[in-house]
C-alpha positions in Angstrom: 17.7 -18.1 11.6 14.9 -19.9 13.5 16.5 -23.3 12.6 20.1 -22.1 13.3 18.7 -21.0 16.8 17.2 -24.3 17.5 13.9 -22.6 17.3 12.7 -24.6 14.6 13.1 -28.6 13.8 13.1 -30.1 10.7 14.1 -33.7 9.5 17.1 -31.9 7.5 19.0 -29.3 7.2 17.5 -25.7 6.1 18.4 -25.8 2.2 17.8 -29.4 1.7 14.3 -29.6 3.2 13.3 -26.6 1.0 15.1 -28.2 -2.1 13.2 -31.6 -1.6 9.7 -30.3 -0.2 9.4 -27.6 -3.0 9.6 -30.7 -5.7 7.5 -33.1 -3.9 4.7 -30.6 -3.7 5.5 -28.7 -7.3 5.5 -25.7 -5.9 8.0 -22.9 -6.9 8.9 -20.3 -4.8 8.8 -16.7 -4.9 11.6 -14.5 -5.5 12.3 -11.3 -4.2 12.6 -8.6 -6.0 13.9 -5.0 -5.5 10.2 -3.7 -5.9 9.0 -6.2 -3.2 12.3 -4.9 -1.0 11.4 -1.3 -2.0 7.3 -1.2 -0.8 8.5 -2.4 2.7 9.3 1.3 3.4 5.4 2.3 2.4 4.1 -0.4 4.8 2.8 1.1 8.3 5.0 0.4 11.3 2.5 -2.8 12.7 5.1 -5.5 12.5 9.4 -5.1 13.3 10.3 -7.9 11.9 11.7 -7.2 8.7 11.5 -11.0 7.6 7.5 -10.7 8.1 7.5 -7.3 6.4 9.0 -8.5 3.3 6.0 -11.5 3.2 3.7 -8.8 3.8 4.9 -6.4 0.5 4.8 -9.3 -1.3 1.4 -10.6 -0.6 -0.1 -7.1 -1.0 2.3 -6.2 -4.5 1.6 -10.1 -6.1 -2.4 -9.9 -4.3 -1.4 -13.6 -2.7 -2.5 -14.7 0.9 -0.2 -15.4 3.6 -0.5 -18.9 5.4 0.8 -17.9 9.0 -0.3 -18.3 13.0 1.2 -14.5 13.7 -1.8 -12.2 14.6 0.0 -8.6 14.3 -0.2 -9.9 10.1 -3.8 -8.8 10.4 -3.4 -5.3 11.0 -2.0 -5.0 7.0 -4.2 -5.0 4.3 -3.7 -8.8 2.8 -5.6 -11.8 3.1 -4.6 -14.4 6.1 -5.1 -17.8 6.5 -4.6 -18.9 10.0 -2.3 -21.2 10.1 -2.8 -22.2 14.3 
């Protein structure tokens, strides 16, 4: 949405960027699953965005950090790494 916006910049689109970073650096990405979708409703009401709520359940459900620069992430119960 960000990139569609013009919000965001990247050297390519959107699904080709993610296609050739996520084999350069080996990493696989995490899917979403309907008990990641389903804990968003037991999260407290810190953060509206549901994008950033869905990150949240599934740092707390698969006990990862979350790489990111937005402060109202610290009020949840995960582990940040500041990303500014």
């Amino acid at each position: 949405m960000k990139y569609a916006l013009g919000k965001l910049r990247l050297p390519e689109r959107p699904r080709e960027y993610l296609a050739n970073y996520l084999q350069q650096t080996h990493v696989t990405a995490l899917a979403i699953t309907s008990e990641h979708a389903a804990y968003v409703a037991d999260l407290p009401s810190h953060h509206r965005d549901p994008f950033d709520r869905l990150i949240i359940a599934q740092a707390v459900l698969e006990r990862l950090p979350i790489l990111t620069a937005d402060t109202q992430m610290d009020r949840y119960d995960v582990e940040l790494i500041d990303a500014t």
